[in-house]
N, C-alpha and C positions, 0 to 999 in steps of 0.2 A: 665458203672461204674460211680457211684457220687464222688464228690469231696468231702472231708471233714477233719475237724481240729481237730487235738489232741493232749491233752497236754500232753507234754515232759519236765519235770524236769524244768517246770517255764519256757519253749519256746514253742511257738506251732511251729506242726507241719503239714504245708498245704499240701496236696497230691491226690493222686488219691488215691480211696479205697484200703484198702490193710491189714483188718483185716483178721485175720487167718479164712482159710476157703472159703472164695471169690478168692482168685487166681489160676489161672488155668495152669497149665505148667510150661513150663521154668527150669524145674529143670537143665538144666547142666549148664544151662547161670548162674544160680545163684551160682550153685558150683563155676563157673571158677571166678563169681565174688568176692566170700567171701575168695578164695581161694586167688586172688588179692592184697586182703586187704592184707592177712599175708606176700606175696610175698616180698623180700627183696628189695629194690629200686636199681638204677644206683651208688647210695651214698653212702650206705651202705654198697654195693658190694666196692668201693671205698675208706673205711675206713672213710667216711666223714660220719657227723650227717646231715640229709635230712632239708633243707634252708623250705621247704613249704609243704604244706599239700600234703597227695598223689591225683590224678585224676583219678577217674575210668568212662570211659566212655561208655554210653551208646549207640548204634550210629542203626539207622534206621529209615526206611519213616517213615513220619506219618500214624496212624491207625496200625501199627505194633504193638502197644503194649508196645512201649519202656517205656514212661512215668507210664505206670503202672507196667513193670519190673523195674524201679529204685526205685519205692513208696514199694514196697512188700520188696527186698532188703535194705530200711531204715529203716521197722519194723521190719526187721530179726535180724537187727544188734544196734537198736536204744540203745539197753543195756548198748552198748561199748562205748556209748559217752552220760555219765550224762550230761553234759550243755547243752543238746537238739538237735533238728534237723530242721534247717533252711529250707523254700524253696523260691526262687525266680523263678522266669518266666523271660523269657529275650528275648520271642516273645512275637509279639499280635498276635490274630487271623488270621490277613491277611500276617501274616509274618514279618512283619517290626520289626528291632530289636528295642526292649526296650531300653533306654537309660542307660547307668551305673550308671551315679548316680540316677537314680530316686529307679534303681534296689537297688544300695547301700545304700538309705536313706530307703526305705521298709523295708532290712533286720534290721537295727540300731534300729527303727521302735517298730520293734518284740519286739527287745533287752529290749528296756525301756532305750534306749541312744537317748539326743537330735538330734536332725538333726538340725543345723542352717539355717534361712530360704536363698535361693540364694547362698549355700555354693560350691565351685567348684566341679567338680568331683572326682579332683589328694585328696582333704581333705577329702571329704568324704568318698572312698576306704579308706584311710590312718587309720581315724578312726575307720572302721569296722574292719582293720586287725588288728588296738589297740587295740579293744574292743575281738577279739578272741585270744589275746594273751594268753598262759598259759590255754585254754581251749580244753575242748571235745565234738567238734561240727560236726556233721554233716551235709554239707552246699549242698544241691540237687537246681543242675542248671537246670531246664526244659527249653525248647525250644530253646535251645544254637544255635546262628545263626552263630558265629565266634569264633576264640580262644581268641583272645584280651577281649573281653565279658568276658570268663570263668579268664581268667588271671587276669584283674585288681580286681577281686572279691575274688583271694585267699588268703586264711588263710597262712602267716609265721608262723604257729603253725605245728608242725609235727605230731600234736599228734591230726590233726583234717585232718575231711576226706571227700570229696569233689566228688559229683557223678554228674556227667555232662552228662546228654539230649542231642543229635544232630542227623541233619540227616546224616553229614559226619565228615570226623575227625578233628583234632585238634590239625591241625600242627601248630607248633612252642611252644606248654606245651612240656617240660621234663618228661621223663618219664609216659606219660598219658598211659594208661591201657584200649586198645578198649574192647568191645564186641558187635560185629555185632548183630541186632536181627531180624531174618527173619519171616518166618510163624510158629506157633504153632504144637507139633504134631499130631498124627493124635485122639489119646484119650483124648487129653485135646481139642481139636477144637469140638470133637463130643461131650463131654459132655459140653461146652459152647452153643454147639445147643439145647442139651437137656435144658438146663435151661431155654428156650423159647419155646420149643417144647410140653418138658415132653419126657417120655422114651419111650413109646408106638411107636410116630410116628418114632423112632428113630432104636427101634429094629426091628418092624417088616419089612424095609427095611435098612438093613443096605448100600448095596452095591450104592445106590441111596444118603446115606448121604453122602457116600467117596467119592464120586463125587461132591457132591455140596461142601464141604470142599475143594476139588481138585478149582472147579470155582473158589471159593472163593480163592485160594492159599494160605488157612489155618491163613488167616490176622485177626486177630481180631475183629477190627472195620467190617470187611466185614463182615464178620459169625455173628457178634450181629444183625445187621441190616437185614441181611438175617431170623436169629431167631425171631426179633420183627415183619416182616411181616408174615412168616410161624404161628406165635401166633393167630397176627389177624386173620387169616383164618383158622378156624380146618377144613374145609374140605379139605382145600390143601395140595396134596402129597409134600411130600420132591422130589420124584423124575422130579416132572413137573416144580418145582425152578430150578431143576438143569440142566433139558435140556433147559430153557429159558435162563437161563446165559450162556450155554455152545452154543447157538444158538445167541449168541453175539460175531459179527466179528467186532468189531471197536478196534481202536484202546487205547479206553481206561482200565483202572485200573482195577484187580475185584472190588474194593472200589466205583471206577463213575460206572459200570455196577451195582451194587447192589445196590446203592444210586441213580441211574436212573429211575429202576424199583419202588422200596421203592415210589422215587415222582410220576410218573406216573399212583400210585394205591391210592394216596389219593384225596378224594373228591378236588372239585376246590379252596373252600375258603381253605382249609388247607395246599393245597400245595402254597397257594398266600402266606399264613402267613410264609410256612418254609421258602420262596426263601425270602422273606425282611426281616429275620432274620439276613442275611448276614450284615444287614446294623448295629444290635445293636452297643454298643459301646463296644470295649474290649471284645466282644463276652458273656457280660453277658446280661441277659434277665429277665425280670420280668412281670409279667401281662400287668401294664400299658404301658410296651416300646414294648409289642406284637398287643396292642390291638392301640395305637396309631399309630405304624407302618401298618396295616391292616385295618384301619378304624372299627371296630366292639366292642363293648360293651367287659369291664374288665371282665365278670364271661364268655364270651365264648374262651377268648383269653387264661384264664386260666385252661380250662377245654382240649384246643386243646393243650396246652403246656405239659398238666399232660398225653397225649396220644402218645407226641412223644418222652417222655421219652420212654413210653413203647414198643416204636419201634427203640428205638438203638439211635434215632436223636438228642436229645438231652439228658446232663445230668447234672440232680436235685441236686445242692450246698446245704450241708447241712446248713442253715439257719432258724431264727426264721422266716422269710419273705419267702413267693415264689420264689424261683430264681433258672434260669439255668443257664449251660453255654453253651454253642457251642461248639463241640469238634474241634479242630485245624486242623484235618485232612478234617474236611466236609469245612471248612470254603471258601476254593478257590472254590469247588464245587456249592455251594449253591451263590456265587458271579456270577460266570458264568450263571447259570440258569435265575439270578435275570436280569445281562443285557440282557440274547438273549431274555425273555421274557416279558419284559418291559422298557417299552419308558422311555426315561433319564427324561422327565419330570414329568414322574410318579417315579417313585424313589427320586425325588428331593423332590415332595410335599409327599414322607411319609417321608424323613429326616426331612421335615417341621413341620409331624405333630408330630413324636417323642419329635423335642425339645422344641414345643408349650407346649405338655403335661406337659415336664418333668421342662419348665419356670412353669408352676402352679402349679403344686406338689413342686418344692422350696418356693414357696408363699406361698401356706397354709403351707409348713413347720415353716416357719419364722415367718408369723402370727400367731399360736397357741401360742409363748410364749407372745405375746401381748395384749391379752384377756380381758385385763381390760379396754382397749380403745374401745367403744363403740362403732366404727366405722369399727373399726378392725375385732369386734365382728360380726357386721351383714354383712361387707364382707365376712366372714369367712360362714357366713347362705346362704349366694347366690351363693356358690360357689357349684356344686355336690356331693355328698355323698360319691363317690369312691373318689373325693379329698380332702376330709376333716381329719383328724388326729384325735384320740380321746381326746387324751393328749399330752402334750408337750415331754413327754419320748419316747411314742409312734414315735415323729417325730422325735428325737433325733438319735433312733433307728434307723428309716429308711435312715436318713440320713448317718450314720456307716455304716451300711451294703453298701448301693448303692456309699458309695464314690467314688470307682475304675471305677464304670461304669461312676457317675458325670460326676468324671474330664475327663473320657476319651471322654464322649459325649462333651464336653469344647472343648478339643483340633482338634476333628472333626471337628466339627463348625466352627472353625477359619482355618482348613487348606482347607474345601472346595470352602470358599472366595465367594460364591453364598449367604450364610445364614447370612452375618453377621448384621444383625438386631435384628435376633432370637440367634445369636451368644452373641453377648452384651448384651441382656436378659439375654439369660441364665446364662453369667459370673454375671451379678450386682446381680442375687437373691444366687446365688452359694457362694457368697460373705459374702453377707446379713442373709444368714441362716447358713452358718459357724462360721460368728461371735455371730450370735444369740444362737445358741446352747451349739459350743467350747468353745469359745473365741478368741480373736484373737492371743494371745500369742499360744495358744494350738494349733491353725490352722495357725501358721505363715506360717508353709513350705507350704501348698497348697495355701494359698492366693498368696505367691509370684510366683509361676507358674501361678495363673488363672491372677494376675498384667499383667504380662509377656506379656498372650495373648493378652489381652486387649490392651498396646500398641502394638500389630502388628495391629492388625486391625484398630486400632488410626491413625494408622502411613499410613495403606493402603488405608482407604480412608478418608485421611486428615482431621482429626477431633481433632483440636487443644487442645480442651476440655476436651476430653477424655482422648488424649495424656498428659496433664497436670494432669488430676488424674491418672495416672495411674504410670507416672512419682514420683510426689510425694509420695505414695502409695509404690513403690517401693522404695522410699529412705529412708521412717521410716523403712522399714523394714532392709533393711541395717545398718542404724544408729545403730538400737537396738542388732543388733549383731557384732559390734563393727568397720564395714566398711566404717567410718567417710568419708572419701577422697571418696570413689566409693560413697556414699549417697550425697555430694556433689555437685560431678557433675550431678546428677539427680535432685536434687533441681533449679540448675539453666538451665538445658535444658528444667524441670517444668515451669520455669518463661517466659524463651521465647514462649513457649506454650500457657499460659495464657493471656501473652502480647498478640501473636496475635489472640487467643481468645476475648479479651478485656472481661476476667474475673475478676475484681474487688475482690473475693471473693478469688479468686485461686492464682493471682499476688500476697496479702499480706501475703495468706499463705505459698507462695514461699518463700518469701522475710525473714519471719521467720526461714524457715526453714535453710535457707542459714546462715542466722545469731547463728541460732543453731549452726550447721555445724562445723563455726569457732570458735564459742566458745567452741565446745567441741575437737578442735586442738589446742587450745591454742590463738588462735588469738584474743584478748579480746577486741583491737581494731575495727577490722572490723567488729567483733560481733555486736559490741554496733551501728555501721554503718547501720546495715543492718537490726536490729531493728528499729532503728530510720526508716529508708525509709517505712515498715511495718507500725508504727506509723502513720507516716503521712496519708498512706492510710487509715486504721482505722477513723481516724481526720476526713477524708474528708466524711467518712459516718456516721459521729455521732457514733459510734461504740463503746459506752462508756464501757460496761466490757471488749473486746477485748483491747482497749484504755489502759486501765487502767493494763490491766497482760502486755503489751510492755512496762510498765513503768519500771514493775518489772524487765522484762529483762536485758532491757538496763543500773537497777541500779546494776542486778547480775555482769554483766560485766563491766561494772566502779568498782566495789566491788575486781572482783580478779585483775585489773589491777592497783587498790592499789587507785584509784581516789573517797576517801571517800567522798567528796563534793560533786562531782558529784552524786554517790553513793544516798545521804539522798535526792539531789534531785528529784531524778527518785522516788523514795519510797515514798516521804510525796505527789509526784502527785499522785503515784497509789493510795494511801491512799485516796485522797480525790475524784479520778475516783472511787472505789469500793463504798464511801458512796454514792454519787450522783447517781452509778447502786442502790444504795440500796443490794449490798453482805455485810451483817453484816461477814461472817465467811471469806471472802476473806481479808476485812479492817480487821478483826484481823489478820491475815498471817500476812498481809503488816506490818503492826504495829510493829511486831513479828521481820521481816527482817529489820524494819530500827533500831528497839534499836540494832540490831547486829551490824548493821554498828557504829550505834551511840559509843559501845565498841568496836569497831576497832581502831574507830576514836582518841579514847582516851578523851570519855567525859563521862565515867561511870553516873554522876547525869542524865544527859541526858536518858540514857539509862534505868535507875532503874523506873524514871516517863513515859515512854514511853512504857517501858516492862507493870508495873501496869495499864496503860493506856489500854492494848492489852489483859490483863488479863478480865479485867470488858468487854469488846467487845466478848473475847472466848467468857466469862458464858452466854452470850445475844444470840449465836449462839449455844449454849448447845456442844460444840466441847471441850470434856473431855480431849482428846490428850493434842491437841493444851493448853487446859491451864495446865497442866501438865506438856509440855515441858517450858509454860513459869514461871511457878512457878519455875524450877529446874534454868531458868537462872537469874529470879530473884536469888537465890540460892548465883550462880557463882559472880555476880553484888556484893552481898552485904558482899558475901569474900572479893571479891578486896575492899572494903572501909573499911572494917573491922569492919562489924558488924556480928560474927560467930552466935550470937545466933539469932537473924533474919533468918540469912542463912539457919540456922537447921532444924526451924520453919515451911520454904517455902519447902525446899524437905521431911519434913516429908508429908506434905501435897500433894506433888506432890506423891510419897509412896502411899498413901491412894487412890489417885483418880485413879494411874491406877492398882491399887488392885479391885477399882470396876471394873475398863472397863473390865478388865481381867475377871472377875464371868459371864458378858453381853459383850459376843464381839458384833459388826458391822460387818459383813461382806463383802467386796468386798469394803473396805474402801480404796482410795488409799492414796499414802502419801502427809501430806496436804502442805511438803515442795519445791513438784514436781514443777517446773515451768510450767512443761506441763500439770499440773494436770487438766484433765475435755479435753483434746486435742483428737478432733475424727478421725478415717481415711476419708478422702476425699473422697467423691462416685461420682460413673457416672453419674455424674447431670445432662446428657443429656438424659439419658434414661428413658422411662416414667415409670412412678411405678404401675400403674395398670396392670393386666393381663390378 
């Protein structure tokens, strides 16, 4: 059965298939479960109003069928809960549990609630059960590895309902509501065979199917797999599957016995391809991560993957792209086979060549929005046709869809501690075509995970550089959601990094950012300190528009610390650093900031000639705002001296000009009073940029 998304009253709904008509059995398990729901709680029996959402759980091996008994029961009942139907996953493939908050920023996610990037776990839960207060959710836990898992994720809403995946229970949830689920019965398993079979080979022996059903122990996943080989083969009896499984003494699964067989009938290259599947990322798959794991050409990788759909092995993600997944139950199976039948360093070099691949599909992702550079351009010609993009939307696309596998292929990479060369790679283009795409506000939360990695691996094999971008990198992102103190200390364990990098580049941007830091604590002092040291190094590299915005700084913070002398000093240098870069639009800012001071100061004439000054500088840089805003303090200026009708004069005019801008926006303008305006995130400068 495929995976696929439907929308729910403005939420989607991710699940296993479970449109009416595709489900087979289960009917008491769903009575007992619906019947559940109305069931009166411990609380209620109690006279008390229920604190949390109720827990109905699901509980069975994998290939049982559990996860598509919980998907069938949230379309039965999706009706009862208009604000939609949540799912998170809280395995991966190999088992390992998901972590809460990544699970709890997913769901938020859906919601269309921000996730801050680096936010704790305790705030994240916090905000999701904010965000379900007062609503009618239903929130499907699949792959539930522990109860703590399912617990920090629920709903304080009573009125919302919670269906919990496991393969055991769920001690220590109140009130949780098992239903065990074993094998299928015996007319719903037979007609899951027929849908592979067809009726024919079904009727004319029946006593032969109840047997292989029997093999199988009526397991779902067993009997599909069993059905997709009996398919491939119309000459093969049901009953000769069934004495071949039934002439299986080992001691494993019907699931490994039927999934043994399954591998041992397919040609050489295709079982090479299923057993390195094991290694995808997140157990999702797509042509290029099948055909780079197997060494063989994109159009055969995808022709072999559209055949083992049809054999039970894997199943087809509804997506505008190719893509499977691995079902969770084969996933240990398909790991086992992959080590007894090949050598660790044969597996190493197809992990090799997945992330090789999947570093140049990030490349040409990131390059297509660059197009108009000419160099970019005939990169883009040399690169192979399977990794070329057509459009920038096109790779926009690909990159949405593939992100869950990305970042998982990311966190691989770093925790195998073998790749990391290809590791770094893949994070700096993961980076780079994130920002190129999203943005980096949009992709805050994943850049600060993929930061993360980057310094482990910095840190593991001592690469100062690295650790220094990545440090920094992580403290803008803190700054900007309001982690002043924690961004901080990252800035200056930044500096020590760079220092003994002996990055010149990386030092003064520490050194900024530090002085940010305290300026945005209050400390207007140390600010202006730790600017100045920034300064200097600029200085020492001729570094004249960097030079020149330090001025600005260091006069902002003289400015609030009330030192207007200081203050016009720092300003009339910027001033005359931006004319010597030759920034006409940046000298008018500066311009702009010192008659502010200059009305601070309490020298309004000062101010009126310096604003006018700043005015004639905007119209030379065609910056409509900016003379706008100064026309309006001319405005203010020439209140205080008490000339009203001047004043009038200057903001009607200010009136008119952002009455144009307003007919002709700019877009992606930022604000021209940013100190940090034009400030880039710091990249792995160590890492080579070709591919």
């Amino acid at each position: 059965m495929t995976d696929q998304a439907v929308d729910t009253g403005g939420v989607q709904l991710f699940g296993p298939p479970t449109a009416e008509g595709q489900f087979l059995g289960r009917t008491r398990e769903l009575k007992e479960l619906r019947a559940d729901i109305e069931r009166a709680g411990l609380d209620t029996i109690a006279g008390r109003k229920a604190p949390r959402a109720r827990v109905l759980l699901v509980a069975g091996r994998p290939g049982s069928g559990r996860s598509a008994l919980a998907g069938e029961l949230a379309r039965q009942v999706a009706d009862r809960y208009p604000d939609g139907v949540l799912r998170a996953r809280l395995g991966e493939p190999d088992g390992t549990p998901v972590p809460v908050e990544r699970a709890a920023r997913d769901l938020l996610t859906v919601l269309g609630l921000p996730t801050p990037p680096g936010a704790a776990e305790d705030d994240l839960t916090a905000d999701l059960r904010e965000a379900l207060a007062g609503r009618r959710v239903l929130l499907l836990l699949d792959d539930a590895s522990s109860a703590e898992q399912v617990d920090m994720l629920l709903p304080d809403s009573p009125e919302c309902l919670v269906v919990a995946v496991s393969q055991g229970p769920l001690t220590g949830i109140a009130d949780v509501r098992p239903c065990t689920v074993g094998g299928l019965d015996t007319k719903s398993a037979l007609d899951l065979l027929t849908r592979y079979t067809g009726s024919v080979r079904i009727t004319v022996d029946p006593r032969s199917a109840e047997d292989l059903v029997e093999a199988c122990q009526a397991q779902p996943t067993a009997l599909t797999l069993a059905g997709g080989w009996l398919a491939a083969r119309p000459q093969a009896a049901v009953a000769d599957l069934a004495k071949r499984l039934h002439a299986e003494s080992d001691e494993q699964t019907p699931l490994g016995r039927v999934f043994r067989l399954v591998h041992e009938s397919l040609p050489g290259p295709a079982a090479r391809i299923l057993r390195l599947l094991s290694l995808a990322p997140a157990g999702l798959v797509d042509p290029h991560t099948a055909s780079a794991l197997a060494g063989c050409s994109v159009g055969a990788a995808h022709t072999t993957l559209d055949d083992f759909v049809a054999l039970g092995l894997l199943r087809a993600v509804a997506s505008p792209l190719p893509q499977y997944e691995v079902p969770g139950c084969l996933h240990p199976l398909l790991r086992a086979l992959a080590e007894a039948q090949h050598r660790p360093g044969e597996l190493q070099l197809a992990r090799a060549r997945m992330l090789e691949r999947t570093v140049r599909l990030l490349h040409s992702c990131r390059a297509i929005t660059e197009t108009d550079n000419p160099e970019v351009r005939a990169k883009l010609q040399g690169l192979p046709r399977t990794l070329r993009f057509p459009t920038p939307r096109a790779a926009a696309d690909w990159l949405r869809i593939r992100r869950t596998a990305l970042l998982a292929a990311a966190r691989l990479a770093v925790a195998d501690g073998e790749l990391d060369t290809l590791a770094r790679r893949l994070m700096s283009q993961l980076v780079r075509a994130m920002v190129a795409h999203f943005g980096t506000q949009a992709a805050a939360a994943d850049l600060y995970g993929i930061h993360g990695l980057v310094l482990d691996v910095a840190e593991r094999r001592n690469l100062p550089r690295e650790r220094a971008a990545a440090l920094l990198n992580l403290g803008d992102l803190d700054a900007r959601t309001g982690r002043t103190a924690e961004a901080l200390v990252r800035y200056r364990a930044a500096l020590d990094a760079a220092r003994e990098a002996n990055d010149p580049y990386a030092t003064g941007r520490a050194m900024e950012s530090v002085g940010g830091a305290h300026q945005e604590l209050g400390d207007h002092d140390r600010a202006a300190d730790w600017f100045g040291r920034a300064l200097a190094e600029r200085l020492a590299r001729d570094e004249r528009a960097d030079a020149a915005r330090l001025y600005g700084r260091i006069a902002t913070a003289h400015t609030y610390a009330g030192r207007y002398g200081e203050a016009l000093r720092g300003w009339r240098a910027a001033v005359v650093g931006y004319r010597k870069a030759g920034d006409v639009a940046a000298q008018a800012r500066a311009l702009s900031e010192l008659a502010r001071v200059q009305e601070y100061a309490g020298r309004p004439e000062d101010s009126l000639r310096t604003c006018q000054e700043a005015v004639e500088w905007a119209r030379r840089a065609e910056d409509v705002r900016l003379q706008a805003a100064l026309q309006l303090r001319l405005a203010d200026t020439l209140d205080h001296l008490g000339d009203s009708a001047a004043a009038r004069l200057h903001r009607s005019t200010a009136e008119r000009m952002l009455g144009e801008e307003a007919q002709d926006p700019q877009e992606g303008r930022a604000s021209e009073s940013d100190p940090e305006h034009g400030a880039n995130a710091y990249e792995i400068r160590s890492t080579p940029d070709e591919d």
